[in-house]
C-alpha positions as CSV (number, residue, x, y, z in Angstrom):
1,X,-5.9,22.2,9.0
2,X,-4.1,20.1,5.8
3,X,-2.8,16.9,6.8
4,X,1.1,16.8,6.0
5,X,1.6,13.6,3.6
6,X,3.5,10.8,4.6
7,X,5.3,10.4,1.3
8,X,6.8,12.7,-1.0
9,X,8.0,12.0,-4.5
10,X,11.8,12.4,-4.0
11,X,11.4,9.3,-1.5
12,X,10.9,7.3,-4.7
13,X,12.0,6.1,-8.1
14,X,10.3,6.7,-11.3
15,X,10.0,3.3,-12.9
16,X,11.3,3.5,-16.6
17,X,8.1,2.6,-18.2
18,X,5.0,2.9,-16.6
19,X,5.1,5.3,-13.6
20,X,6.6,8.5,-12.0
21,X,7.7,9.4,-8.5
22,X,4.9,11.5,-7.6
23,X,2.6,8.1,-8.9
24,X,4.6,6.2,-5.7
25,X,4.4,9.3,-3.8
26,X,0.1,9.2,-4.3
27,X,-0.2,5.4,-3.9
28,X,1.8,5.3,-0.8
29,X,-0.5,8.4,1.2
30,X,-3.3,6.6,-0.1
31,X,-2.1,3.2,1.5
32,X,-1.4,5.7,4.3
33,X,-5.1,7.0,4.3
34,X,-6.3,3.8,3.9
35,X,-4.7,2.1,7.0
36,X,-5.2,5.4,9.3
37,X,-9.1,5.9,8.3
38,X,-9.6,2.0,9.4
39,X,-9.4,0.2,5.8
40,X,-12.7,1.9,4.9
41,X,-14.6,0.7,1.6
42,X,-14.8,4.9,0.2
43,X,-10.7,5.3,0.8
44,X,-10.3,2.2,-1.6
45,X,-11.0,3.3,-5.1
46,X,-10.5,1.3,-8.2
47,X,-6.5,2.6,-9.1
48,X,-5.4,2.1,-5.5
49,X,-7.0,-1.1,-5.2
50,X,-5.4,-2.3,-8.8
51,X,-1.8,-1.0,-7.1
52,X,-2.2,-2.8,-4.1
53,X,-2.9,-6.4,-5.5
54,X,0.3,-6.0,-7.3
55,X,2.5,-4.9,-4.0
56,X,3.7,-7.3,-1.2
57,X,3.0,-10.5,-2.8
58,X,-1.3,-10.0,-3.0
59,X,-3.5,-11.4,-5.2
60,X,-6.5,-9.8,-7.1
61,X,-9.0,-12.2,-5.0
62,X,-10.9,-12.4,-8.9
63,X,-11.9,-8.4,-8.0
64,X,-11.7,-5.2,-6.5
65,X,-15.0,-6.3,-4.1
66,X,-13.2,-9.8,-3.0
67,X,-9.9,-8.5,-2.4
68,X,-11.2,-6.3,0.0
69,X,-13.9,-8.6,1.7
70,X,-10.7,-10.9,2.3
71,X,-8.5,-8.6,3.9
72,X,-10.7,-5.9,5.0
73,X,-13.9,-7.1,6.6
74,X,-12.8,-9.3,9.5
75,X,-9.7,-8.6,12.6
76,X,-8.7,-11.6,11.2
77,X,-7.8,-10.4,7.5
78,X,-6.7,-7.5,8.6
79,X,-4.4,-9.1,10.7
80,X,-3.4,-11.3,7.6
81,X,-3.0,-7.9,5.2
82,X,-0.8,-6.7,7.6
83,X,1.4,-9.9,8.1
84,X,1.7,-10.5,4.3
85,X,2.2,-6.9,3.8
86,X,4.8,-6.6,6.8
87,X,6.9,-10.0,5.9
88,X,7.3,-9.4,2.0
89,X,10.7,-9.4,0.5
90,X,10.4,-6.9,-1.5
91,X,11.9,-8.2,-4.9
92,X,13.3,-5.8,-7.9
93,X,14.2,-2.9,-8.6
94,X,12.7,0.6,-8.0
95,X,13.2,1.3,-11.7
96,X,10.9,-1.1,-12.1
97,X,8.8,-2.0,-9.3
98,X,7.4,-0.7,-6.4
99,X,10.1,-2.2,-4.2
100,X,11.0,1.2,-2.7
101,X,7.4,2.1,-1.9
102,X,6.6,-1.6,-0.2
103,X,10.1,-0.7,1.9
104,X,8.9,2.9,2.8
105,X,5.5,1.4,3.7
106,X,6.6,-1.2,6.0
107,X,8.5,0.8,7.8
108,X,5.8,3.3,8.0
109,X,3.6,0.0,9.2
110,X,5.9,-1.6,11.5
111,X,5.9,2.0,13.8
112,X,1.9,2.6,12.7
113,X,1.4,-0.5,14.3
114,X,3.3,-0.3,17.6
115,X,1.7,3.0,18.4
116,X,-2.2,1.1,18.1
Protein backbone atom coordinates (compact mmCIF):
# COMPACT_ATOMS: atom_id res chain seq x y z
CA UNK A 1 0.00 0.00 0.00
CA UNK A 2 1.43 3.78 -1.09
CA UNK A 3 1.61 6.06 1.72
CA UNK A 4 -0.60 9.26 0.82
CA UNK A 5 1.84 12.38 1.17
CA UNK A 6 1.33 14.92 3.69
CA UNK A 7 2.04 17.81 1.36
CA UNK A 8 1.16 18.58 -2.04
CA UNK A 9 2.47 21.28 -4.27
CA UNK A 10 -0.60 23.54 -4.47
CA UNK A 11 -0.16 23.89 -0.52
CA UNK A 12 2.81 26.10 -1.46
CA UNK A 13 4.44 28.96 -3.28
CA UNK A 14 7.09 28.83 -5.87
CA UNK A 15 9.81 31.13 -4.75
CA UNK A 16 10.70 33.57 -7.64
CA UNK A 17 14.30 32.46 -7.96
CA UNK A 18 15.36 29.38 -6.68
CA UNK A 19 12.62 26.84 -6.15
CA UNK A 20 9.18 25.45 -7.27
CA UNK A 21 6.08 24.20 -5.37
CA UNK A 22 6.55 20.67 -5.95
CA UNK A 23 10.46 21.50 -4.40
CA UNK A 24 8.31 22.64 -0.90
CA UNK A 25 5.96 19.93 -1.56
CA UNK A 26 9.17 17.12 -1.50
CA UNK A 27 11.09 18.88 1.34
CA UNK A 28 8.04 19.00 3.55
CA UNK A 29 7.08 14.84 3.12
CA UNK A 30 10.68 14.39 3.62
CA UNK A 31 10.52 16.43 6.99
CA UNK A 32 7.35 14.36 7.30
CA UNK A 33 9.37 11.03 6.73
CA UNK A 34 11.97 12.09 8.72
CA UNK A 35 10.03 12.86 12.02
CA UNK A 36 7.55 9.65 11.49
CA UNK A 37 10.55 7.11 10.76
CA UNK A 38 12.19 8.36 14.24
CA UNK A 39 14.80 11.05 12.81
CA UNK A 40 16.75 8.11 11.27
CA UNK A 41 20.42 8.90 9.83
CA UNK A 42 19.22 7.00 6.03
CA UNK A 43 15.94 9.45 5.82
CA UNK A 44 18.37 12.41 6.12
CA UNK A 45 20.26 12.82 2.87
CA UNK A 46 22.53 15.65 1.91
CA UNK A 47 19.50 18.14 0.03
CA UNK A 48 17.12 17.63 2.93
CA UNK A 49 19.70 18.20 5.41
CA UNK A 50 21.02 21.48 3.42
CA UNK A 51 17.00 22.66 3.44
CA UNK A 52 16.55 22.08 6.93
CA UNK A 53 19.55 24.21 8.38
CA UNK A 54 18.07 27.01 6.48
CA UNK A 55 14.22 26.58 8.03
CA UNK A 56 13.07 27.61 11.53
CA UNK A 57 16.01 29.52 12.63
CA UNK A 58 18.79 26.29 12.51
CA UNK A 59 22.15 26.41 12.03
CA UNK A 60 24.54 24.20 9.80
CA UNK A 61 26.30 22.89 13.24
CA UNK A 62 29.77 23.24 10.63
CA UNK A 63 28.07 20.01 8.72
CA UNK A 64 25.57 17.61 7.65
CA UNK A 65 27.13 14.94 10.41
CA UNK A 66 27.03 17.71 13.43
CA UNK A 67 23.75 19.07 12.68
CA UNK A 68 22.29 15.89 13.13
CA UNK A 69 24.39 14.55 16.10
CA UNK A 70 22.98 17.79 17.80
CA UNK A 71 19.47 17.49 17.28
CA UNK A 72 19.07 13.88 16.41
CA UNK A 73 21.06 11.54 18.75
CA UNK A 74 19.79 12.34 22.21
CA UNK A 75 15.70 12.88 23.77
CA UNK A 76 17.22 15.81 24.69
CA UNK A 77 17.96 17.37 21.00
CA UNK A 78 15.18 16.13 19.76
CA UNK A 79 13.28 17.78 22.21
CA UNK A 80 15.33 20.98 21.32
CA UNK A 81 14.66 20.38 17.32
CA UNK A 82 11.21 20.30 18.00
CA UNK A 83 10.98 23.44 20.39
CA UNK A 84 13.11 25.57 17.92
CA UNK A 85 11.21 24.14 15.09
CA UNK A 86 7.71 24.58 16.86
CA UNK A 87 8.40 28.39 18.28
CA UNK A 88 9.86 29.94 15.03
CA UNK A 89 8.33 32.99 13.57
CA UNK A 90 8.40 32.26 10.52
CA UNK A 91 9.77 35.43 8.74
CA UNK A 92 9.23 36.46 4.73
CA UNK A 93 7.58 35.79 2.24
CA UNK A 94 6.61 32.52 0.43
CA UNK A 95 7.89 33.99 -2.82
CA UNK A 96 10.82 33.87 -1.26
CA UNK A 97 11.27 31.64 1.59
CA UNK A 98 10.05 28.78 2.96
CA UNK A 99 7.77 30.55 5.33
CA UNK A 100 4.65 28.67 4.09
CA UNK A 101 6.33 25.32 4.37
CA UNK A 102 7.73 26.03 8.21
CA UNK A 103 3.78 27.21 8.80
CA UNK A 104 2.39 23.95 7.17
CA UNK A 105 5.03 21.90 9.10
CA UNK A 106 4.28 23.21 12.41
CA UNK A 107 1.00 22.70 12.28
CA UNK A 108 1.59 19.28 10.95
CA UNK A 109 4.14 19.00 14.31
CA UNK A 110 2.00 20.56 16.82
CA UNK A 111 -0.91 17.57 16.05
CA UNK A 112 2.10 14.89 15.24
CA UNK A 113 3.13 15.57 18.59
CA UNK A 114 0.00 15.40 20.64
CA UNK A 115 -1.00 12.07 19.14
CA UNK A 116 2.85 10.49 20.58
Amino acid sequence: MKKIKAFVASQFISTLEFDTAEDKAKFANQFVKFVEGGYLWKDFPKWFYTRLSMTFGHIAHYDQGGFYHTFFTSNEGKAEFRQETLHYPCYGQPEYTYCDVEKALQAWLRHYTFQD
